[in-house]
PQR file with spaces between the fields and no chain letter, atoms N, CA, C, O and H, PARSE charges and radii, in Angstrom:
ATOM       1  N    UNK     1      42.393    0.833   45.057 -0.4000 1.5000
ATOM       2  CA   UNK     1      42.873    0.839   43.702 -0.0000 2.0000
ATOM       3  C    UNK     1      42.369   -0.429   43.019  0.5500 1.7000
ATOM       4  O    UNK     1      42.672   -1.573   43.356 -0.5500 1.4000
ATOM       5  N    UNK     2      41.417   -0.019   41.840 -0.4000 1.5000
ATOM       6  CA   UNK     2      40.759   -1.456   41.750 -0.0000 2.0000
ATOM       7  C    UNK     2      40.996   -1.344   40.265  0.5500 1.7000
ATOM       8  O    UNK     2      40.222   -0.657   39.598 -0.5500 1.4000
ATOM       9  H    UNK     2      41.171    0.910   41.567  0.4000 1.0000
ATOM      10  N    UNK     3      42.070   -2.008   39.662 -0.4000 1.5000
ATOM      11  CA   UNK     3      42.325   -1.791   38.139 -0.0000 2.0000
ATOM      12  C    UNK     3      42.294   -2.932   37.126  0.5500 1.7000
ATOM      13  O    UNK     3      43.030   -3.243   36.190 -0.5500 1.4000
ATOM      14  H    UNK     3      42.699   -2.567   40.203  0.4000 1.0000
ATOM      15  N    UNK     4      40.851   -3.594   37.805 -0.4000 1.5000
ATOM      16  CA   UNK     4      40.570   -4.408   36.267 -0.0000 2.0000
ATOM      17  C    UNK     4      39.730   -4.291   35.841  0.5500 1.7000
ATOM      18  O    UNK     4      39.158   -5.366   35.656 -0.5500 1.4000
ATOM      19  H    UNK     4      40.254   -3.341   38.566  0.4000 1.0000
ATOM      20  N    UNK     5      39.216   -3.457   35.510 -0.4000 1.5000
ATOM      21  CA   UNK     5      38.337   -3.356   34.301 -0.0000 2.0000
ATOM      22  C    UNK     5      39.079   -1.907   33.764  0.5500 1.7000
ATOM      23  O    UNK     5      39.778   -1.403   34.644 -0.5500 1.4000
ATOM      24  H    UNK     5      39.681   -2.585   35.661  0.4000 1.0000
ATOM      25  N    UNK     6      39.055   -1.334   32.786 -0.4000 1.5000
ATOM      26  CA   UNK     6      39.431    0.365   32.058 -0.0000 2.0000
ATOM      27  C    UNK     6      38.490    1.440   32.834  0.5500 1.7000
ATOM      28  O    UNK     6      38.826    2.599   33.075 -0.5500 1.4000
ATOM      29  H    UNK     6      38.488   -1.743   32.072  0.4000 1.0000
ATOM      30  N    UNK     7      37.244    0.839   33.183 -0.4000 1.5000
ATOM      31  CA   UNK     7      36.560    2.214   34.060 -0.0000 2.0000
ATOM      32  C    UNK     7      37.168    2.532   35.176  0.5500 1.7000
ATOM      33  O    UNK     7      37.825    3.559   35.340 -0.5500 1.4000
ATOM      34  H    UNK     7      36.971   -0.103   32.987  0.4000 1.0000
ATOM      35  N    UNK     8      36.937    1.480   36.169 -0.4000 1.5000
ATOM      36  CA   UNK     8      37.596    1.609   37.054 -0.0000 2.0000
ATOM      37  C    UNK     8      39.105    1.752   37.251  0.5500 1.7000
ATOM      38  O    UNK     8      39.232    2.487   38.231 -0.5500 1.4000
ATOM      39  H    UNK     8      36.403    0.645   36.036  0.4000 1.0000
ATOM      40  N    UNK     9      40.092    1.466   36.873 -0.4000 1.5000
ATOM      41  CA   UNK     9      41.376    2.155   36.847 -0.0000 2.0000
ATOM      42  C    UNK     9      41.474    3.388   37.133  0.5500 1.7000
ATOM      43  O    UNK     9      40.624    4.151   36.676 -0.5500 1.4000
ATOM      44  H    UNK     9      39.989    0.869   36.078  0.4000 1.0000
ATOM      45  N    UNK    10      42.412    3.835   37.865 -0.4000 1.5000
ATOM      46  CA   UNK    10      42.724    4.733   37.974 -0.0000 2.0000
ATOM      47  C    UNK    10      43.822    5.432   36.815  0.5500 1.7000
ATOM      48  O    UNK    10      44.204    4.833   35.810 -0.5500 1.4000
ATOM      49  H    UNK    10      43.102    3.214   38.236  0.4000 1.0000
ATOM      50  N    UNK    11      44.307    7.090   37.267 -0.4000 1.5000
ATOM      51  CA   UNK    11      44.716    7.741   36.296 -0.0000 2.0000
ATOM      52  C    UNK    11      46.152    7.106   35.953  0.5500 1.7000
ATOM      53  O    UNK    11      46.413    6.938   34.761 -0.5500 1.4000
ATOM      54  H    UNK    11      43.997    7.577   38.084  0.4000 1.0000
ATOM      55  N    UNK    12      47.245    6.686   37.073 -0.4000 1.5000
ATOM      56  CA   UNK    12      48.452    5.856   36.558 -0.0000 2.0000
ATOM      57  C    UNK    12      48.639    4.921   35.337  0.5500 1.7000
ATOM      58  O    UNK    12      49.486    4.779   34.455 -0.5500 1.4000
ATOM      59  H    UNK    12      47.033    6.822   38.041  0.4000 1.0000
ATOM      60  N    UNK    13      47.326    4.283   35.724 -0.4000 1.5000
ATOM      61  CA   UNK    13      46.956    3.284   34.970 -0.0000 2.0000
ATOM      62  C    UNK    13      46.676    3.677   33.541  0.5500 1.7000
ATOM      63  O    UNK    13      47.407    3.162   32.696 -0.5500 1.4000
ATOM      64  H    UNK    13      46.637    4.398   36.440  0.4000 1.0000
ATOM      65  N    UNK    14      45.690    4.547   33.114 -0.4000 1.5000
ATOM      66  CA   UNK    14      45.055    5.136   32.121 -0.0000 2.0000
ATOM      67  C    UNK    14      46.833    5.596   31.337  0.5500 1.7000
ATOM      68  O    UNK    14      47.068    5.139   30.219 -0.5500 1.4000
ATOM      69  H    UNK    14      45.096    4.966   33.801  0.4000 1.0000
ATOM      70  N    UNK    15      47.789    6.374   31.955 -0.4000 1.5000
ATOM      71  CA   UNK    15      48.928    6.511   31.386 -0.0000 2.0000
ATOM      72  C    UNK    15      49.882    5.726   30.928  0.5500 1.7000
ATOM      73  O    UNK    15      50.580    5.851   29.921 -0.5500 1.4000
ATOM      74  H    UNK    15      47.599    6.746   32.863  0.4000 1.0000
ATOM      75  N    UNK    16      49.857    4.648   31.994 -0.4000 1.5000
ATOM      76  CA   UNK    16      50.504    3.713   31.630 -0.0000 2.0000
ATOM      77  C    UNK    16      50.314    3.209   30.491  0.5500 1.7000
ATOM      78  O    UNK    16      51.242    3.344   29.692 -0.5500 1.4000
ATOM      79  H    UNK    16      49.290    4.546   32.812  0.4000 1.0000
ATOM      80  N    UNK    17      48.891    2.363   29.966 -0.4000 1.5000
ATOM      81  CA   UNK    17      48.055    2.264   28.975 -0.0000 2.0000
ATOM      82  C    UNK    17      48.755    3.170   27.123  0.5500 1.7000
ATOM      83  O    UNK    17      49.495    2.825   26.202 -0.5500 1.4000
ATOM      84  H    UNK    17      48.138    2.254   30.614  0.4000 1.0000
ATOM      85  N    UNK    18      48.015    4.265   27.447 -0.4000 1.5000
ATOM      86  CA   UNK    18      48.635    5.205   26.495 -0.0000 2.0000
ATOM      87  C    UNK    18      50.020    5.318   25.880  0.5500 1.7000
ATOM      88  O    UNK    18      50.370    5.261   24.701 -0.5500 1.4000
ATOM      89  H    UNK    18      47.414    4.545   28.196  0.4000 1.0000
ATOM      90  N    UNK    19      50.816    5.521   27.164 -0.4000 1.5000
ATOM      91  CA   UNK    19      52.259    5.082   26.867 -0.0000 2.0000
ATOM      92  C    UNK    19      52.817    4.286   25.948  0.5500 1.7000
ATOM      93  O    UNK    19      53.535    4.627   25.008 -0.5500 1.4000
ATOM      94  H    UNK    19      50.533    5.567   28.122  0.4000 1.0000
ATOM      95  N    UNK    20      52.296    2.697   26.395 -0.4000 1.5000
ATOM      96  CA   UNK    20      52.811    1.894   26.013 -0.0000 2.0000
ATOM      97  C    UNK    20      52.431    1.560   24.350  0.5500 1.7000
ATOM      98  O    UNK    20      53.119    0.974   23.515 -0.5500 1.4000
ATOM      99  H    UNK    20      51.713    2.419   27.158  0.4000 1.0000
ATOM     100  N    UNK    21      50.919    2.233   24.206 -0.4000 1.5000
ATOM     101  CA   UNK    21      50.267    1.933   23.071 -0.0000 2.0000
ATOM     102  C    UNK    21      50.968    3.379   22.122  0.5500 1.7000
ATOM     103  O    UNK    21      50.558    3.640   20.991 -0.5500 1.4000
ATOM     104  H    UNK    21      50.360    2.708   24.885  0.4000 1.0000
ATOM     105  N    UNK    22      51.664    3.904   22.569 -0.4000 1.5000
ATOM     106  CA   UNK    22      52.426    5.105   21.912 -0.0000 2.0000
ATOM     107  C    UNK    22      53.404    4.688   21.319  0.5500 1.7000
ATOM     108  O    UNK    22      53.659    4.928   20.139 -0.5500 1.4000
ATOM     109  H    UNK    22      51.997    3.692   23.488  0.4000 1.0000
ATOM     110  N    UNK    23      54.419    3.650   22.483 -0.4000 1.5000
ATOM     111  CA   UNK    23      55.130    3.274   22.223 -0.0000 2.0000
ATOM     112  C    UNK    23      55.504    2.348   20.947  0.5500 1.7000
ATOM     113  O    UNK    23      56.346    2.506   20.063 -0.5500 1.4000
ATOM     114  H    UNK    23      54.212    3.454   23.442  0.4000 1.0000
ATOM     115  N    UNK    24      54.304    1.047   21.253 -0.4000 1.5000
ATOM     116  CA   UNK    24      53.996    0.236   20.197 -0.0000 2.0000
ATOM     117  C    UNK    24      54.318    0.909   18.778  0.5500 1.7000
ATOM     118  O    UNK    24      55.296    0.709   18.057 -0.5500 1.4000
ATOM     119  H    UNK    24      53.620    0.919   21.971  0.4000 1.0000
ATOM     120  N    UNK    25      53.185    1.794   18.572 -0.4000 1.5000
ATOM     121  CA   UNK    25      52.972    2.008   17.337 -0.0000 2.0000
ATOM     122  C    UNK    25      54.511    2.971   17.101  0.5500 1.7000
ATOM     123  O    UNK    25      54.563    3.157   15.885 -0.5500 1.4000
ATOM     124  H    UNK    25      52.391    1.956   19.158  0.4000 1.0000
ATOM     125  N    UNK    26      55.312    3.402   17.531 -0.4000 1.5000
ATOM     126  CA   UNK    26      56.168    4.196   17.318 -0.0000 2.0000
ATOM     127  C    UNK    26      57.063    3.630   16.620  0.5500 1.7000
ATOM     128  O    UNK    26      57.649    4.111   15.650 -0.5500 1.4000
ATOM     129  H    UNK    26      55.271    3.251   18.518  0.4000 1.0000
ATOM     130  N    UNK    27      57.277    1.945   17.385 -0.4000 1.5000
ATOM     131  CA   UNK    27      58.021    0.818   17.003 -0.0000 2.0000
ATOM     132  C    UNK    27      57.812    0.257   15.702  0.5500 1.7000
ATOM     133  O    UNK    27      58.618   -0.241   14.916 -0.5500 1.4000
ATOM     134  H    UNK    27      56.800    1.555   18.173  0.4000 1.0000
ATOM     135  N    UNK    28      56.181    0.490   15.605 -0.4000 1.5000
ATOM     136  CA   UNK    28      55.692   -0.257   14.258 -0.0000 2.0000
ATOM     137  C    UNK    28      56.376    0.461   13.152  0.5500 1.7000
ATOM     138  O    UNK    28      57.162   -0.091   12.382 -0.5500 1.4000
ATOM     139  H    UNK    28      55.527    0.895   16.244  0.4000 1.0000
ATOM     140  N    UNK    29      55.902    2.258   13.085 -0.4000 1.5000
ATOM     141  CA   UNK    29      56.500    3.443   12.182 -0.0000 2.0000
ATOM     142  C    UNK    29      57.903    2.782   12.153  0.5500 1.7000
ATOM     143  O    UNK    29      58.154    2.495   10.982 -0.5500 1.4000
ATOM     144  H    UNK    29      55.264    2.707   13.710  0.4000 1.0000
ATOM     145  N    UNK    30      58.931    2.422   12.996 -0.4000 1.5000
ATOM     146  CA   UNK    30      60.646    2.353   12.382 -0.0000 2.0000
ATOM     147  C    UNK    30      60.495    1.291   12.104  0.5500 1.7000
ATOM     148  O    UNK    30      61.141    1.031   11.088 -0.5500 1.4000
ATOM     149  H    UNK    30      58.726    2.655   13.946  0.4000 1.0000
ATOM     150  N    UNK    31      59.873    0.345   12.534 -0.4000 1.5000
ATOM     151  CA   UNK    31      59.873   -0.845   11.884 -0.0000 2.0000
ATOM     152  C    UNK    31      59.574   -0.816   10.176  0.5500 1.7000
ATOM     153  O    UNK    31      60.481   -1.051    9.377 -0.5500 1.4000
ATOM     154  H    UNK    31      59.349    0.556   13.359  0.4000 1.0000
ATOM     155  N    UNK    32      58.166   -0.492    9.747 -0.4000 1.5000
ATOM     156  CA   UNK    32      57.956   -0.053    8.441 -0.0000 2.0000
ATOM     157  C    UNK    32      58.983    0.941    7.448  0.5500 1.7000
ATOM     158  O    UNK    32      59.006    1.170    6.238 -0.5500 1.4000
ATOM     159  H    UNK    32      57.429   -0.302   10.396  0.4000 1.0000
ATOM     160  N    UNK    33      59.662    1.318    8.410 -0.4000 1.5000
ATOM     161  CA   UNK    33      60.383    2.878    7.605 -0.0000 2.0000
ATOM     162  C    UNK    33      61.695    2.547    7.503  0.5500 1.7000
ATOM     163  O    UNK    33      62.376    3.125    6.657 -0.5500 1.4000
ATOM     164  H    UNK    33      59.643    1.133    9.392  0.4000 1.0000
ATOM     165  N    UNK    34      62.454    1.246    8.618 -0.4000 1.5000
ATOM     166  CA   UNK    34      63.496    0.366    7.892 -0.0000 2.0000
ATOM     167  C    UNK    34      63.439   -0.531    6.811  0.5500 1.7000
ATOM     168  O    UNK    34      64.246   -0.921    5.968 -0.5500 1.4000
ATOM     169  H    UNK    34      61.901    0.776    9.306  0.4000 1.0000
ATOM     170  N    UNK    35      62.218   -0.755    7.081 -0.4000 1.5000
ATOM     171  CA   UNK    35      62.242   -2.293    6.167 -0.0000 2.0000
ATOM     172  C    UNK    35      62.378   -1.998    4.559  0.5500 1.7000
ATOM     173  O    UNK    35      62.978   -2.710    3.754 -0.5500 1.4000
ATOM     174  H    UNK    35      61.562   -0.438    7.766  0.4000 1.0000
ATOM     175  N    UNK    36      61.672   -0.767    4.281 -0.4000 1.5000
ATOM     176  CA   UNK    36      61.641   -0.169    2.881 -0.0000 2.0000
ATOM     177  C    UNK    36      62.863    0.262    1.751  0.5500 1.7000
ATOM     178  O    UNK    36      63.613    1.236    1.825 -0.5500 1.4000
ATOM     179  H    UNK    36      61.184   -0.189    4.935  0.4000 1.0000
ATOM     180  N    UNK    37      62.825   -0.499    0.977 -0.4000 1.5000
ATOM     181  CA   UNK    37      63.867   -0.493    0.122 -0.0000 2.0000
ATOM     182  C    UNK    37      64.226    0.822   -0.060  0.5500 1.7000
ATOM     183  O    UNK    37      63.398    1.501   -0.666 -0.5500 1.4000
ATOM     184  H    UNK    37      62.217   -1.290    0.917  0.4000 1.0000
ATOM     185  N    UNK    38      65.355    1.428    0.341 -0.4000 1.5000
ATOM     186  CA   UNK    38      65.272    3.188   -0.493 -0.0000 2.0000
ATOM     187  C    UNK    38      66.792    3.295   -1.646  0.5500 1.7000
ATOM     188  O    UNK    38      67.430    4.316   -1.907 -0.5500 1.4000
ATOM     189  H    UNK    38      66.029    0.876    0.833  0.4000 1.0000
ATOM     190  N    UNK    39      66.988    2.175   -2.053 -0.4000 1.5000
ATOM     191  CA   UNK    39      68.351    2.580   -2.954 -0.0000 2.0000
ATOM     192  C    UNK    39      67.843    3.351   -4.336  0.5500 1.7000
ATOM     193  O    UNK    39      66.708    3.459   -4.800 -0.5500 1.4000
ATOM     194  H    UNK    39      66.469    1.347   -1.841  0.4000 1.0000
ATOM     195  N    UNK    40      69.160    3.859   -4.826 -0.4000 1.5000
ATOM     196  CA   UNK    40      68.440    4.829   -5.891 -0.0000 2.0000
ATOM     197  C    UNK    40      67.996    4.614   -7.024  0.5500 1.7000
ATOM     198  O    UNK    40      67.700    5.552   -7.764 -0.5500 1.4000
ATOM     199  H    UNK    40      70.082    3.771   -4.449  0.4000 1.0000
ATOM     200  N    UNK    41      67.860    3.350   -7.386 -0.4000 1.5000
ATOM     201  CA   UNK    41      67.564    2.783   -8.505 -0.0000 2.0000
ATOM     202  C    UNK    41      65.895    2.519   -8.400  0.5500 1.7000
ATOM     203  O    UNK    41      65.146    2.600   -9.374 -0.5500 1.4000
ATOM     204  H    UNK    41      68.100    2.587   -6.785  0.4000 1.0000
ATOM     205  N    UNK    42      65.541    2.249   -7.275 -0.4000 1.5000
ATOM     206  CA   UNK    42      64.373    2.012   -6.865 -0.0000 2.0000
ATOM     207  C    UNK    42      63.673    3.346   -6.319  0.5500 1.7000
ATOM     208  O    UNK    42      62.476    3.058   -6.331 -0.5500 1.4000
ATOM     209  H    UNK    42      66.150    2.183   -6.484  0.4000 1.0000
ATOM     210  N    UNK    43      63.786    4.473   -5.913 -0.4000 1.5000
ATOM     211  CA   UNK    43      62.685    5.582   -5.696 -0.0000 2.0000
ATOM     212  C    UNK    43      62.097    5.866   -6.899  0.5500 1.7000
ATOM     213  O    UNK    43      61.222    6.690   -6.631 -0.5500 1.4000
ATOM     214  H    UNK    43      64.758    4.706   -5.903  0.4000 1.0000
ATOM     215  N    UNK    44      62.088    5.657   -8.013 -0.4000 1.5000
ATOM     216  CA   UNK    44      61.119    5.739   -8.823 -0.0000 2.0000
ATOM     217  C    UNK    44      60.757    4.341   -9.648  0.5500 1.7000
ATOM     218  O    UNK    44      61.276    3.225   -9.622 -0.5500 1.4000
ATOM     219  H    UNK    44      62.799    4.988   -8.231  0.4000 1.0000
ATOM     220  N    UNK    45      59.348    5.040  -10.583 -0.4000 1.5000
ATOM     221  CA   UNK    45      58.477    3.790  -10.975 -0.0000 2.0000
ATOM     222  C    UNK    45      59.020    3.087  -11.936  0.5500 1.7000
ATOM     223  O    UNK    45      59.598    3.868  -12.692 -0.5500 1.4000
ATOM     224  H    UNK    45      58.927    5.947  -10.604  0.4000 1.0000
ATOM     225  N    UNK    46      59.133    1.894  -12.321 -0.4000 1.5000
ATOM     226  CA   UNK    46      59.925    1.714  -13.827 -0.0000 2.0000
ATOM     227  C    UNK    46      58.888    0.456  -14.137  0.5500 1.7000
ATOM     228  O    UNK    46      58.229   -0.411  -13.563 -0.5500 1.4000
ATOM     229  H    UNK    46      58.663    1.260  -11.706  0.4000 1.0000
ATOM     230  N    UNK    47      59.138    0.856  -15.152 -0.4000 1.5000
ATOM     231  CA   UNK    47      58.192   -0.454  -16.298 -0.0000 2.0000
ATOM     232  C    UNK    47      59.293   -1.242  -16.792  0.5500 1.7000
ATOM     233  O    UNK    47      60.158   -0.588  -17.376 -0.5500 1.4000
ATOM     234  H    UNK    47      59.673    1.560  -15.618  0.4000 1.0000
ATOM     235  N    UNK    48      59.525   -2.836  -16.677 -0.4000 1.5000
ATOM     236  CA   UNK    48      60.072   -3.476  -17.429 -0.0000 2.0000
ATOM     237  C    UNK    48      58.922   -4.316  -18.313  0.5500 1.7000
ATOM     238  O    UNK    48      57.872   -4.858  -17.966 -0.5500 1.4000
ATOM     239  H    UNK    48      58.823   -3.367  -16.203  0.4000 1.0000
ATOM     240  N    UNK    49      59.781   -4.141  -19.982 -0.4000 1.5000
ATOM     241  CA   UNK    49      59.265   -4.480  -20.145 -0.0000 2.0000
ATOM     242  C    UNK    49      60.205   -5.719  -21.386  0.5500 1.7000
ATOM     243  O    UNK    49      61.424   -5.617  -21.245 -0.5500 1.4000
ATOM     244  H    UNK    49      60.634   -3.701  -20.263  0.4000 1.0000
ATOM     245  N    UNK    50      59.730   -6.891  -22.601 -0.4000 1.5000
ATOM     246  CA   UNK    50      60.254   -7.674  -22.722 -0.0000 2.0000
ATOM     247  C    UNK    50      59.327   -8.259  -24.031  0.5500 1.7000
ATOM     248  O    UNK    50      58.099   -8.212  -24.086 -0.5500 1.4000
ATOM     249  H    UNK    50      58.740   -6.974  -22.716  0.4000 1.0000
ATOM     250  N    UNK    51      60.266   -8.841  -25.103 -0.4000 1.5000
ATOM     251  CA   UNK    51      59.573   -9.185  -26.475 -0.0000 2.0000
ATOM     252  C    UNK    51      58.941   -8.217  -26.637  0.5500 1.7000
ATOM     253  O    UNK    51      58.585   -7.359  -25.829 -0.5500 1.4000
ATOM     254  H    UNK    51      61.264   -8.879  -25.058  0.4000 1.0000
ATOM     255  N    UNK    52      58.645   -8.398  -28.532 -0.4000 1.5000
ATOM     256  CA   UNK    52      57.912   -6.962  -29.212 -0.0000 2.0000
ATOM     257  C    UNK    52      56.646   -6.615  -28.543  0.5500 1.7000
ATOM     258  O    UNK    52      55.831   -7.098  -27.757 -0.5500 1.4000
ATOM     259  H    UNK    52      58.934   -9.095  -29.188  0.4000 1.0000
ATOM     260  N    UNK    53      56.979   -5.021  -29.563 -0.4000 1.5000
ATOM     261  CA   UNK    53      55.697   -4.413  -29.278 -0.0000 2.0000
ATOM     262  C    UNK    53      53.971   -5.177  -29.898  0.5500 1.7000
ATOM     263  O    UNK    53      54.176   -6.035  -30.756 -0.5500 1.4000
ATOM     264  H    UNK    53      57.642   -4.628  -30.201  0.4000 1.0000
ATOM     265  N    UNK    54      53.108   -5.056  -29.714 -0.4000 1.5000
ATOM     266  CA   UNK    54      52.213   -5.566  -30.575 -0.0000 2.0000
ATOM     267  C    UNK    54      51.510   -4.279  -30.862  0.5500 1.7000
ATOM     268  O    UNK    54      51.449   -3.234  -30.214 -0.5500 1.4000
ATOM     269  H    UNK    54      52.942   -4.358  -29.018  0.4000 1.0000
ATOM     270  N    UNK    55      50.846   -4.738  -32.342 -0.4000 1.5000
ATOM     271  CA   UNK    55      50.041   -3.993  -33.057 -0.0000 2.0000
ATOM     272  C    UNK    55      49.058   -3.313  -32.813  0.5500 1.7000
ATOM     273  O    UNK    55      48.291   -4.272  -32.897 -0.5500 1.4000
ATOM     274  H    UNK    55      50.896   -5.587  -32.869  0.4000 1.0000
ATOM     275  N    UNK    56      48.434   -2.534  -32.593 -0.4000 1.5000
ATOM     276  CA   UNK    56      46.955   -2.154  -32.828 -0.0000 2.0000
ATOM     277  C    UNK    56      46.117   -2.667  -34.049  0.5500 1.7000
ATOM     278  O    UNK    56      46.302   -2.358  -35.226 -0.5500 1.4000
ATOM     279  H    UNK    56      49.058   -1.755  -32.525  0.4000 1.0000
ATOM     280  N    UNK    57      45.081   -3.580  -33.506 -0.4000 1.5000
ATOM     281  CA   UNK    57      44.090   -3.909  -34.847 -0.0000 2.0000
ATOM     282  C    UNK    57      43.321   -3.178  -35.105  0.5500 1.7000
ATOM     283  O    UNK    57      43.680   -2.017  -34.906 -0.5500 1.4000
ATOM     284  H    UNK    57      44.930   -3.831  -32.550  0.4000 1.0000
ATOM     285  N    UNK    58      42.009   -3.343  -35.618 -0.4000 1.5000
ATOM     286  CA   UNK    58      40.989   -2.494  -35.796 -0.0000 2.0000
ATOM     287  C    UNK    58      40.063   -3.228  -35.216  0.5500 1.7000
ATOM     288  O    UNK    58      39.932   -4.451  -35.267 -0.5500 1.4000
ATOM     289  H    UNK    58      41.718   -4.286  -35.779  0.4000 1.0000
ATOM     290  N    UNK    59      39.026   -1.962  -34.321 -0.4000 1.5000
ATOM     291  CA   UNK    59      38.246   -2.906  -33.318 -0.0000 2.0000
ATOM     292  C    UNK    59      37.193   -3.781  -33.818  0.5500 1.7000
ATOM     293  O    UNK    59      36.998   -3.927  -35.025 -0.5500 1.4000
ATOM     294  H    UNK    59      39.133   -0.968  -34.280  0.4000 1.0000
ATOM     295  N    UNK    60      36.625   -4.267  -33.068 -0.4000 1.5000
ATOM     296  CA   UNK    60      35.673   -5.465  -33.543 -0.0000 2.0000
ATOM     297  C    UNK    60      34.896   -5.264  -32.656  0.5500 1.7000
ATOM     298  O    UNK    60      35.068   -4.569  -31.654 -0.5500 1.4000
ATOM     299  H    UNK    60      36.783   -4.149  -32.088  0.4000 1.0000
ATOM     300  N    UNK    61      33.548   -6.147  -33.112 -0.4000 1.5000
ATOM     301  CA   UNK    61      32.386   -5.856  -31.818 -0.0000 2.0000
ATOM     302  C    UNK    61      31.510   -7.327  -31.631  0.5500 1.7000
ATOM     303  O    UNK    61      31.076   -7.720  -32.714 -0.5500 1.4000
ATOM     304  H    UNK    61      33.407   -6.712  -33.925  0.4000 1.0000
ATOM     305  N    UNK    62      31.342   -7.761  -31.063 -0.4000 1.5000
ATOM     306  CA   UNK    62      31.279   -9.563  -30.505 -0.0000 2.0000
ATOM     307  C    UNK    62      29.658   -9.463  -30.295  0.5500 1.7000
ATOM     308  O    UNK    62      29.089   -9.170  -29.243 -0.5500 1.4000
ATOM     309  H    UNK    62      31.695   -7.442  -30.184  0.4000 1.0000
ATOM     310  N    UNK    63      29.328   -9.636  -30.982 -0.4000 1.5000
ATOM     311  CA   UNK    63      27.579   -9.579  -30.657 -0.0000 2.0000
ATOM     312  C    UNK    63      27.041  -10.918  -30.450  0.5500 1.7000
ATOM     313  O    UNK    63      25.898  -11.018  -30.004 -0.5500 1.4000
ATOM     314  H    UNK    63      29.790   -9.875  -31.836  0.4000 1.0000
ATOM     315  N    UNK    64      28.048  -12.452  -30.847 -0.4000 1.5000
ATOM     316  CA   UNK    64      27.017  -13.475  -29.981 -0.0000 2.0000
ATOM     317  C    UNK    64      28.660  -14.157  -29.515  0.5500 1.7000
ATOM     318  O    UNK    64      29.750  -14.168  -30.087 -0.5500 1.4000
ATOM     319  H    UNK    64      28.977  -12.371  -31.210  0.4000 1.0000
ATOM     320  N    UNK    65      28.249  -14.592  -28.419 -0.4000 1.5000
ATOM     321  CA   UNK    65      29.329  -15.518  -27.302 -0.0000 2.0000
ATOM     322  C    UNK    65      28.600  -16.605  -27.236  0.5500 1.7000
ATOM     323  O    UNK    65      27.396  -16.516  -26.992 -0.5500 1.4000
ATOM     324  H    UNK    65      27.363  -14.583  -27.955  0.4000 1.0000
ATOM     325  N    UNK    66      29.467  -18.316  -27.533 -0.4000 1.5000
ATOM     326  CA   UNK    66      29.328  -18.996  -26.530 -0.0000 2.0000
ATOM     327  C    UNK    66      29.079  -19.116  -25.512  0.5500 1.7000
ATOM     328  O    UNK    66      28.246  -19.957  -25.174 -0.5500 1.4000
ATOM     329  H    UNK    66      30.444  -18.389  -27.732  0.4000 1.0000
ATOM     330  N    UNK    67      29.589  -18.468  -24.790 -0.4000 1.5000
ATOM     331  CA   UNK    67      30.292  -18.853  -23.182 -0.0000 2.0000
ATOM     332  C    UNK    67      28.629  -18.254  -22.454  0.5500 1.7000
ATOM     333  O    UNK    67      27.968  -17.408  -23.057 -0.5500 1.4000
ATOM     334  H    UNK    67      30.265  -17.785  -25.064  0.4000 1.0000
ATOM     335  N    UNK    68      28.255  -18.735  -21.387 -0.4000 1.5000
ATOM     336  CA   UNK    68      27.124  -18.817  -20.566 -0.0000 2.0000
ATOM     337  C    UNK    68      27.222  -17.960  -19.252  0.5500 1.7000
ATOM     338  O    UNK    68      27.794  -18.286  -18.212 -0.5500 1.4000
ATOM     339  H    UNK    68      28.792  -19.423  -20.897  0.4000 1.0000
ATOM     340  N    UNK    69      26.592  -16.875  -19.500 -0.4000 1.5000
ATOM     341  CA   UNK    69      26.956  -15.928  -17.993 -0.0000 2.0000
ATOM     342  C    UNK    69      26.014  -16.552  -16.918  0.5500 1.7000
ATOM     343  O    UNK    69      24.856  -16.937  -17.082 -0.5500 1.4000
ATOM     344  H    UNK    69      26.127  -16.610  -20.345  0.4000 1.0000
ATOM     345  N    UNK    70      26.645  -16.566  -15.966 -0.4000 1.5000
ATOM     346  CA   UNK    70      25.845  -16.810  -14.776 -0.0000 2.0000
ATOM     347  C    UNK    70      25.460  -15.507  -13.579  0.5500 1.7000
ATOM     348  O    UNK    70      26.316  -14.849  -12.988 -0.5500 1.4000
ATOM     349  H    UNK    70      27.586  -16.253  -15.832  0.4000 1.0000
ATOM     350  N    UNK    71      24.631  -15.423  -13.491 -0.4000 1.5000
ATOM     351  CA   UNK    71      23.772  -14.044  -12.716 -0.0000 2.0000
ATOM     352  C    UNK    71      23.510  -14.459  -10.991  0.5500 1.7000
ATOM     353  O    UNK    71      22.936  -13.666  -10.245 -0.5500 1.4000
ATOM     354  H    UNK    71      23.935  -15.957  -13.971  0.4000 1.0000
């Protein structure tokens, strides 16, 4: 039984492996799926928002800039 390297291992081994990496991630899923806020105020999206609305101007079109693009 020669189980250090993954080729060589045998099949116990190969399960064991799997298992545990099943396990892991199973842990990760409740981990993520507690942590998540679910009260009811929060399952949906909300916009806050704060001070007036602003205007719509009329557009404009900027044909020379100062400012120096760099490429």
């Amino acid at each position: 039984m020669n189980n250090a390297t993954i080729f060589t291992a045998d099949r116990t081994t190969h399960v064991k492996i799997v298992a545990i990496s099943l396990v892991a991630s199973i842990a990760v899923l409740v981990a993520g799926i507690a942590a998540r806020n679910t009260t009811a105020a929060d399952t949906t999206a909300r916009i806050q928002t704060a001070g007036p609305a602003l205007k719509v101007s009329k557009p404009i079109a900027v044909t020379h800039s100062d400012t120096t693009t760099i490429r």
